[in-house]
C-alpha positions in Angstrom: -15.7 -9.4 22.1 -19.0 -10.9 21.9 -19.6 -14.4 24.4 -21.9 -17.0 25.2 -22.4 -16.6 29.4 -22.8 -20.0 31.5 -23.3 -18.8 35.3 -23.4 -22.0 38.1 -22.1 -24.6 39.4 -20.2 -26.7 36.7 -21.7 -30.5 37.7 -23.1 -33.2 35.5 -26.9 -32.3 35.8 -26.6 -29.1 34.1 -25.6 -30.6 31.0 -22.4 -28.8 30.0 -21.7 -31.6 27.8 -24.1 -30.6 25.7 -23.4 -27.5 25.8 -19.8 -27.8 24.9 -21.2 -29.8 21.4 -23.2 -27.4 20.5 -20.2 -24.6 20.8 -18.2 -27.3 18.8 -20.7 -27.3 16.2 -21.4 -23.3 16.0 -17.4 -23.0 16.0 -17.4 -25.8 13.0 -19.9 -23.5 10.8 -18.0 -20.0 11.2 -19.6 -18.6 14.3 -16.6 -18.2 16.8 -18.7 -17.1 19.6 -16.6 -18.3 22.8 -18.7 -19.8 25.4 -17.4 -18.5 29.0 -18.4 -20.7 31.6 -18.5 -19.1 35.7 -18.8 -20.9 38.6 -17.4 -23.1 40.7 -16.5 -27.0 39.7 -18.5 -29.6 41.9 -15.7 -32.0 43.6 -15.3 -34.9 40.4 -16.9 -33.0 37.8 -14.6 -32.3 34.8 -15.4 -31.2 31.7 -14.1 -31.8 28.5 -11.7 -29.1 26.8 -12.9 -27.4 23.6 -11.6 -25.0 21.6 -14.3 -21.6 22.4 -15.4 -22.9 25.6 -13.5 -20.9 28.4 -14.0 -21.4 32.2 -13.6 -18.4 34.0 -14.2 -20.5 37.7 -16.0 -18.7 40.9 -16.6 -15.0 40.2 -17.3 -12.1 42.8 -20.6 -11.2 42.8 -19.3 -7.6 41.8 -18.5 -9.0 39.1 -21.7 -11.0 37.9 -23.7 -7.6 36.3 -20.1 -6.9 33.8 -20.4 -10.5 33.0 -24.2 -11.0 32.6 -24.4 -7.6 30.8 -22.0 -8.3 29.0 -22.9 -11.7 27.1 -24.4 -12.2 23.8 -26.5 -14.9 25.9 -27.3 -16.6 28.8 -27.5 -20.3 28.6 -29.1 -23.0 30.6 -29.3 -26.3 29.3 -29.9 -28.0 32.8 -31.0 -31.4 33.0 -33.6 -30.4 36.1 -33.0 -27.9 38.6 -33.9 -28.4 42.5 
């Protein structure tokens, strides 16, 4: 099955609202491409639930060349990074 790959910490700055939209919208026009998201959740940070956005939570690093390899893409709509 084909997915979108998010891999970090889930926290405001990386701008997984936006992300989540744009899944929404892709979903809306026919393209049900699920969006997996892996990491951990920074303490507070929530996102809102959406149908084709899945999150997966901390992963082994074992794991992270299945899931990279894997995905149709790798996204990164961060705000800034430190």
């Amino acid at each position: 099955e084909p997915y979108f790959l998010y891999l970090g910490t889930l926290e405001e700055r990386k701008n997984l609202e936006v992300l989540g939209e744009a899944i929404e919208r892709l979903w809306a026009r026919g393209c049900r491409v699920p969006l997996w998201l892996a990491g951990r959740a920074r303490k507070g940070f929530a996102l809102r639930k959406r149908d084709g956005v899945v999150e997966l939570g901390w992963q082994p690093e074992e794991r992270l060349p299945e899931l990279l390899s894997g995905a149709r893409a790798v996204v990164y709509p961060s705000h800034y990074e430190g």
